[in-house]
Each structure stands twice: as structure tokens, then as C-alpha cells.
C-alpha positions as CSV (number, residue, x, y, z in Angstrom):
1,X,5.9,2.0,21.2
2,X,4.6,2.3,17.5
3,X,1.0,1.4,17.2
4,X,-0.4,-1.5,15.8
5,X,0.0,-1.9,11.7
6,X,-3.6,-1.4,10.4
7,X,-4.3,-4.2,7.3
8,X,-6.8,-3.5,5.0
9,X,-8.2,-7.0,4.2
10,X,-9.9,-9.2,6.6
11,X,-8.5,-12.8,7.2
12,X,-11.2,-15.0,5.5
13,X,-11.6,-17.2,2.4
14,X,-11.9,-15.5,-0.9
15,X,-12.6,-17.1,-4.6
16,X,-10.2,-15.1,-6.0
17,X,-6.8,-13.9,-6.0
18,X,-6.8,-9.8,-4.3
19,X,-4.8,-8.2,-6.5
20,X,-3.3,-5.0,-5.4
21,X,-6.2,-4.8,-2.5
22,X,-4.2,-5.1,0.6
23,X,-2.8,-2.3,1.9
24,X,-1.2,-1.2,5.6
25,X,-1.2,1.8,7.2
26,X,0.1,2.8,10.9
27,X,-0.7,5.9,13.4
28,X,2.8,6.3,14.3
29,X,4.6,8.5,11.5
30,X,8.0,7.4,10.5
31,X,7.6,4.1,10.5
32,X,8.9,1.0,8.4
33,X,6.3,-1.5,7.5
34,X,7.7,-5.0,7.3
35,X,5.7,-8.3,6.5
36,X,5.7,-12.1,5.3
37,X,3.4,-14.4,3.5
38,X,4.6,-17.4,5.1
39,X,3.6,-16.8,8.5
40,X,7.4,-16.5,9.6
41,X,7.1,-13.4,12.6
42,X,8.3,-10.1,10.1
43,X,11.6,-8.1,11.5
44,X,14.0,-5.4,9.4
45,X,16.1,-8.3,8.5
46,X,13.3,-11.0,7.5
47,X,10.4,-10.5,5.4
48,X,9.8,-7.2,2.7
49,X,9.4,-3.5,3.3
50,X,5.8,-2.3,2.6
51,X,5.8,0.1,0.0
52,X,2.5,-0.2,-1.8
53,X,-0.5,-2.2,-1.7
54,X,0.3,-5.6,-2.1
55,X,-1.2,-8.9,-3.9
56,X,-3.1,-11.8,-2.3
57,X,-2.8,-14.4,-5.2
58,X,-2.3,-17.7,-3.3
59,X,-3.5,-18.6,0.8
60,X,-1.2,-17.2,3.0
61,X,-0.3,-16.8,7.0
62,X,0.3,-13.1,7.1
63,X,2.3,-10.7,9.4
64,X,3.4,-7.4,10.0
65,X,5.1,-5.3,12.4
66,X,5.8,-2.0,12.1
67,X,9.6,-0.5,13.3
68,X,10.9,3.4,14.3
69,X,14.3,3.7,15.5
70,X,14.1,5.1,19.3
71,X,10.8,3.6,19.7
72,X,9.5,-0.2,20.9
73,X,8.2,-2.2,17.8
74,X,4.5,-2.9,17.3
75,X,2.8,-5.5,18.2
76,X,2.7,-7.9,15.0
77,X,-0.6,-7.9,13.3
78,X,-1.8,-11.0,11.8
79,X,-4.1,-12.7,9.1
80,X,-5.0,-15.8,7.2
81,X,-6.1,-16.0,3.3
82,X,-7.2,-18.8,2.1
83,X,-7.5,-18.4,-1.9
84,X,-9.9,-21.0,-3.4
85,X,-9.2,-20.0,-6.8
């Protein structure tokens, strides 16, 4: 099984939009990161690859998985951002 994806930003309210501050890392190598904004559940055919750090800019239900050919996908990790901007 690939381990769990590993977010960077804590679900929580924020003033303003995170620019380029979320970012996803995952213990198994080889990996492909997948994961939505809309809070739709993240697989190779929905969602976008993670390729580098992402934006926050409006609230959003948040979810990634992580995939490996041979291997059982992660578990999905999941956040909420609520952007008062």
C-alpha cells in the first residue's frame, strides 16, 4: 500500500489567498500524486497530477491520493480552506 500523501497546509480559515504554499509529499517513492479542489474523491482519471506546489486562492474541499502501479492506493488525505479574502 503507498503511504498516506503528506499536505503542507493545515485545513483552517485564512484571510488570504496561499499562493504557491501547498505542497505534497509521500514516503512511498514512485508515486503519482493526484488531487481536487472540489472535494470530488481524486483518482488517475479525475482530478490533476501534482507537480509543484500549488495555489489556495478561493475555499476549497481538498483531496489527494497518491497511486504506484503494483501497489494498493493511499488512503485519500483530506482538507478544508476557507479563504475570507
Amino acid at each position: 500500500t503507498c503511504a498516506d500523501v503528506v499536505v503542507s497546509l493545515a485545513s483552517g480559515t485564512y484571510t488570504v489567498a496561499q499562493a504557491e504554499d501547498v505542497t505534497m509529499t509521500c514516503a512511498t517513492e514512485g508515486v503519482t500524486i493526484y488531487y481536487t479542489l472540489n472535494g470530488t474523491t481524486p483518482s488517475a482519471t479525475n482530478g490533476s497530477t501534482y507537480s509543484a506546489p500549488i495555489d489556495i486562492v478561493a475555499s476549497a474541499g481538498f483531496k489527494a491520493i497518491a497511486i504506484k502501479s503494483g501497489l494498493a492506493n493511499s488512503k485519500i488525505t483530506a482538507r478544508e480552506y476557507i479563504i475570507t479574502a
